[in-house]
N, C-alpha and C positions, 0 to 999 in steps of 0.2 A: 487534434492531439489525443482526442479519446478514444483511437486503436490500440485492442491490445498488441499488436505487433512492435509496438513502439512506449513498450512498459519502461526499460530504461532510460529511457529516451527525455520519458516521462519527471522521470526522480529529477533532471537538471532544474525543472521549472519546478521544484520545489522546496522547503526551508528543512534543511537537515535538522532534526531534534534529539533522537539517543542513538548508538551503533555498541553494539556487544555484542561477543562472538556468536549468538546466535541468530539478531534479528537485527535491521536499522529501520528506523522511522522517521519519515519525514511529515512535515506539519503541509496543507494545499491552503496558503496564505493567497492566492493567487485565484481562486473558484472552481479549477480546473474540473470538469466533468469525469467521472468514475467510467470506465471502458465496460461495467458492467450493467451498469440502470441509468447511465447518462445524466445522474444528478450529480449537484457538487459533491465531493466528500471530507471528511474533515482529516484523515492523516491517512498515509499509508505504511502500511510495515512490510517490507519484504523480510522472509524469513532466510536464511541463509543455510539452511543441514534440509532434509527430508525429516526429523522430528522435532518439532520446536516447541516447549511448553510455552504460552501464554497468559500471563497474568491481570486480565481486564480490572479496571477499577469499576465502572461504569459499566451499566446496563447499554449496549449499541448496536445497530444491525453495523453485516459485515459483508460487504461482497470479496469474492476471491476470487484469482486468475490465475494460472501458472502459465510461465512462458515455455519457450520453446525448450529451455536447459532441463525444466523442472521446476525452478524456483516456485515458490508462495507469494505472490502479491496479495496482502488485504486491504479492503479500502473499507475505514470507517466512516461511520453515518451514523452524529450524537441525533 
């Protein structure tokens, strides 16, 4: 499951948390491995435009992918 070829593929096996017009995130309640470092991660957000402002509360690394359309997958890691 941890191809990026199969980013969306991906979002089904996981728990939808906020969707606004610019980005959705899902929670990986499930352990699913990150398509970038192979360890679990803890949410991911696809962004949805080519400019997305980002609001972190938290100090986290962040891996990112974009798929074939363009989009921004990030996968954090508390």
């Amino acid at each position: 499951m941890s191809s990026v070829d199969n980013l969306d593929e991906m979002k089904s096996y996981l728990t939808p948390r906020e969707e606004n017009p610019m980005t959705a995130s899902y929670q990986n309640t499930t352990s699913i491995a990150c398509p970038v470092c192979e360890e679990s991660f803890d949410y991911l957000v696809v962004c949805k435009h080519d400019e997305t402002s980002l609001s972190l509360g938290k100090v986290m690394n962040l891996c990112t992918v974009t798929n074939e359309d363009g989009r921004l997958f990030l996968f954090t890691h508390e």
